[in-house]
C-alpha positions as CSV (number, residue, x, y, z in Angstrom):
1,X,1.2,1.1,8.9
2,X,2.0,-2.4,7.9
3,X,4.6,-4.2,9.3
4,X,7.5,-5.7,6.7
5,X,7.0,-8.9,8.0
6,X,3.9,-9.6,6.7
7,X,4.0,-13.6,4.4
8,X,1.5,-11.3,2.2
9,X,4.6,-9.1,1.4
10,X,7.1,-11.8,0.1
11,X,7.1,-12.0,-3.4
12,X,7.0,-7.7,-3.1
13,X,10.5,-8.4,-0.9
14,X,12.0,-10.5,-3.2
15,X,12.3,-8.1,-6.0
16,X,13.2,-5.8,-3.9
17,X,16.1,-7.9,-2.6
18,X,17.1,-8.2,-6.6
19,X,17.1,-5.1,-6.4
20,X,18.8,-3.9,-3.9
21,X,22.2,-5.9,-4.5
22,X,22.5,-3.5,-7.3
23,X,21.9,-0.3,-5.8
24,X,26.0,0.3,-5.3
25,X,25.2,0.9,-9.3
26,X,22.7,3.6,-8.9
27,X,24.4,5.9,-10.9
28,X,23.4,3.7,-13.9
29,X,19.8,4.6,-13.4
30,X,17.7,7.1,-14.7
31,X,16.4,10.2,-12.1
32,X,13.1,9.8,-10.8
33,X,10.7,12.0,-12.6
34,X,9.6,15.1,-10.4
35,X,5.8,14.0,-10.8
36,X,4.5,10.9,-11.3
37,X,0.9,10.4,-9.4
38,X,-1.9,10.0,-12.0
39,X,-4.8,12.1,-12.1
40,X,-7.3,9.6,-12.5
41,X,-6.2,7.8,-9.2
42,X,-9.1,6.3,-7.6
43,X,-8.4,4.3,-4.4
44,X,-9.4,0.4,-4.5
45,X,-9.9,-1.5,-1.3
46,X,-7.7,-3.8,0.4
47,X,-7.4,-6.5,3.1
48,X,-7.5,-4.7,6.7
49,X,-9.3,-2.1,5.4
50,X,-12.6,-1.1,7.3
51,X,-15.7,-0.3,5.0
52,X,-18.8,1.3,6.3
53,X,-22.0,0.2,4.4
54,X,-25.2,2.0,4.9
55,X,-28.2,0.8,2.9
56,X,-30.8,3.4,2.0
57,X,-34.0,2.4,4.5
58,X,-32.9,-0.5,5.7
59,X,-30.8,-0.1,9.1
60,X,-30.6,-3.7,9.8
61,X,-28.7,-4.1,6.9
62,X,-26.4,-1.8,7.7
63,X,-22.7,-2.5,8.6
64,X,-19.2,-1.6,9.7
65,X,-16.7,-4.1,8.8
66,X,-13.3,-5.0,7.7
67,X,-12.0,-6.9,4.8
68,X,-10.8,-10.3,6.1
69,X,-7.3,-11.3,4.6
70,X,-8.9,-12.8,2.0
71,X,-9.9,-10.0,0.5
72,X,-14.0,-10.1,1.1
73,X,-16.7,-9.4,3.6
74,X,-19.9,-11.0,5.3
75,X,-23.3,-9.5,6.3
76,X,-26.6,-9.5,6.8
77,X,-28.0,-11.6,3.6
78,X,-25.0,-11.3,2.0
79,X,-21.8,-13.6,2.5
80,X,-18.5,-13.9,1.3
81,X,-18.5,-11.0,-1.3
82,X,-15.0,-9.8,-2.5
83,X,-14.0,-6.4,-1.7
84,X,-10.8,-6.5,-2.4
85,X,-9.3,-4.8,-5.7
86,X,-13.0,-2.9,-6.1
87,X,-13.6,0.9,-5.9
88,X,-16.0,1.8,-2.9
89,X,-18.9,2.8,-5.6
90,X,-18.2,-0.8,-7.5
91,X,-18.5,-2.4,-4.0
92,X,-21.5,-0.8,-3.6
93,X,-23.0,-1.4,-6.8
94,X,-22.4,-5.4,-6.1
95,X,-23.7,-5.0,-2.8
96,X,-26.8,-3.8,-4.4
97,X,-27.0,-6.5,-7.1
98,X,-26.5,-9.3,-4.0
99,X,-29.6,-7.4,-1.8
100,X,-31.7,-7.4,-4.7
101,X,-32.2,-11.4,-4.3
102,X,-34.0,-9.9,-0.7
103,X,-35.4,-6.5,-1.0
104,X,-36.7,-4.9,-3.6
105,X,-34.6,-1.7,-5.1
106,X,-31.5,-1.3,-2.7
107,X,-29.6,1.9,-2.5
108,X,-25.9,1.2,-0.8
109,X,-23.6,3.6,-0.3
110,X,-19.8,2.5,1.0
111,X,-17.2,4.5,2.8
112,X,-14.0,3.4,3.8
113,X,-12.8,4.3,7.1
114,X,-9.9,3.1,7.6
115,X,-7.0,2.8,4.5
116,X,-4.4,-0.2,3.8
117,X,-5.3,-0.6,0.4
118,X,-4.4,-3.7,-1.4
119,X,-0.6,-4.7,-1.5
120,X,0.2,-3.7,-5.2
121,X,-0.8,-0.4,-4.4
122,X,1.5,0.1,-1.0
123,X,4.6,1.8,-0.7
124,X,7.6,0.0,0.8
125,X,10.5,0.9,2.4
126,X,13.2,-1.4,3.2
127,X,17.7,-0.9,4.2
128,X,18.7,2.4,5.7
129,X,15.6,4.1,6.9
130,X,15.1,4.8,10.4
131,X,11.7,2.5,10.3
132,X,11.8,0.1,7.5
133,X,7.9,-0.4,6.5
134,X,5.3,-0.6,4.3
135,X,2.7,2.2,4.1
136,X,-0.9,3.1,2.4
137,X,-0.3,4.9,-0.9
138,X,-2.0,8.3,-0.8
139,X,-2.6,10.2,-4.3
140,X,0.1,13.0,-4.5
141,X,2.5,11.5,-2.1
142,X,6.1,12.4,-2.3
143,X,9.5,10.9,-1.5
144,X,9.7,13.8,1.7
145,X,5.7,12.4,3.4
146,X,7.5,9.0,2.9
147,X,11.0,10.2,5.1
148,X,8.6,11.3,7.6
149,X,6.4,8.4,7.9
150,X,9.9,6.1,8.1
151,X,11.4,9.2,10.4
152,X,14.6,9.7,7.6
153,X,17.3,7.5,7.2
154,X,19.9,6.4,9.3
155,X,23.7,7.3,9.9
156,X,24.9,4.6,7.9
157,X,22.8,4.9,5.0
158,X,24.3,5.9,1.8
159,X,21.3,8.7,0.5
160,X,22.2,9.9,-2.3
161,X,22.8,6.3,-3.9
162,X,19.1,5.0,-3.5
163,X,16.5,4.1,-5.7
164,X,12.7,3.8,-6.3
165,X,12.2,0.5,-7.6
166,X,8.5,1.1,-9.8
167,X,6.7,-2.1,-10.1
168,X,4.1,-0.2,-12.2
169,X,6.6,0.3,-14.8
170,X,7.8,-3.3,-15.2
171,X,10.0,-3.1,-12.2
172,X,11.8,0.2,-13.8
173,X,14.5,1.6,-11.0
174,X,15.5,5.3,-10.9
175,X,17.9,6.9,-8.9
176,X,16.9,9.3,-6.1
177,X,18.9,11.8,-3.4
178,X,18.0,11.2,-0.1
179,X,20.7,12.6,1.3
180,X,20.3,16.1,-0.1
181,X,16.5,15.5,0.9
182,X,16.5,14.9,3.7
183,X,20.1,15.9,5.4
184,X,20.6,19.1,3.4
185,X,16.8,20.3,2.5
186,X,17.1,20.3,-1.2
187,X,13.7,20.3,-1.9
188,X,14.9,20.5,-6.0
189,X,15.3,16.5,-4.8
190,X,11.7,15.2,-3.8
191,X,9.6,13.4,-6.5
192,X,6.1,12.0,-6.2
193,X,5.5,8.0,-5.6
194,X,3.5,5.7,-7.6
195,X,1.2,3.2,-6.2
196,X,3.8,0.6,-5.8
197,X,7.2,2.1,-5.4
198,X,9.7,0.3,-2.8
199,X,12.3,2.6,-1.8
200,X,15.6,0.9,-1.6
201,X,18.3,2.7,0.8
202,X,21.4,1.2,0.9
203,X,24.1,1.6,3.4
204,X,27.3,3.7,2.9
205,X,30.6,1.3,2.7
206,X,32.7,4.4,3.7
């Protein structure tokens, strides 16, 4: 879990902000298709993410590390290599490339242990919820894992009026019910997330 006040997160706040002075006109957008994850998802990596790198016969090369908020790593022979944005198998092909100036042939295999992702990929949640906040996108994810993360929404939130803004889709909104979700169990009411998605709650005037 991130937390909303990250700097990182501004500009990702901002249209949400745009957004959300809006949402009293939900009605106006489209519902949010039931599925929406792609199949060809593959995960890139992110700042604060931890990547384990083992090279093939070579221990001493080896390496635990995080991605600095810049986006890259440092190790043995190898420094200041961007991570960020990269699959873990085209990480490891450039790590591979950058050992190849030392030893001859290396074999590198990354795994990440421990997922943030980069910021274009999170999901945000910001107004009503019971804990406002940003979280890791995970392939299939759906409005109701989201609620659960955030632990639902609050009294004063107005459900059934809120909105998935899609920044994958050119900052397309849709309508969602939160309410029936989440208060009632109308499960006819969860859709998947996109890489992306900030989930705007707004609060109930009445």
């Amino acid at each position: 879990m991130i937390n909303l006040t990250t700097k990182s997160t501004s500009q990702w706040l901002m249209i949400a902000a745009s957004a959300f002075i809006f949402t009293g006109c939900a009605s106006n957008y489209p519902v949010a298709p039931a599925s929406a994850a792609s199949e060809n998802y593959n995960y890139v990596i992110g700042p604060g993410d931890n990547v384990n790198i083992q090279v093939w016969r070579n221990p001493e090369l080896s390496m635990s590390v995080p991605v600095r908020p810049d986006g890259r790593i440092t190790g043995p022979l190898v420094e200041d290599l961007v991570a960020m944005g990269k699959t873990p198998t085209a990480l490891a092909r450039d790590m591979e490339k950058e050992l190849s100036k030392f030893i001859r042939d290396p074999v590198v295999t990354v795994i990440v242990t421990g997922f943030v992702g980069p910021y274009s990929e999170q999901i945000r949640v910001i107004g009503e919820a019971a804990k406002p906040q940003t979280l890791p996108y995970k392939q299939k994810m759906t409005m109701l894992d989201v609620m659960i993360v955030v632990g639902g929404i609050t009294d004063f939130a107005d459900g059934n009026s809120a909105t998935i803004l899609r920044t994958s889709e050119n900052n397309a909104q849709y309508r969602v019910r939160l309410k029936d979700l989440v208060k009632r169990g109308d499960f006819s009411a969860n859709v998947e997330m996109k890489p992306g998605d900030v989930l705007i709650i707004p609060q109930s005037w009445f």
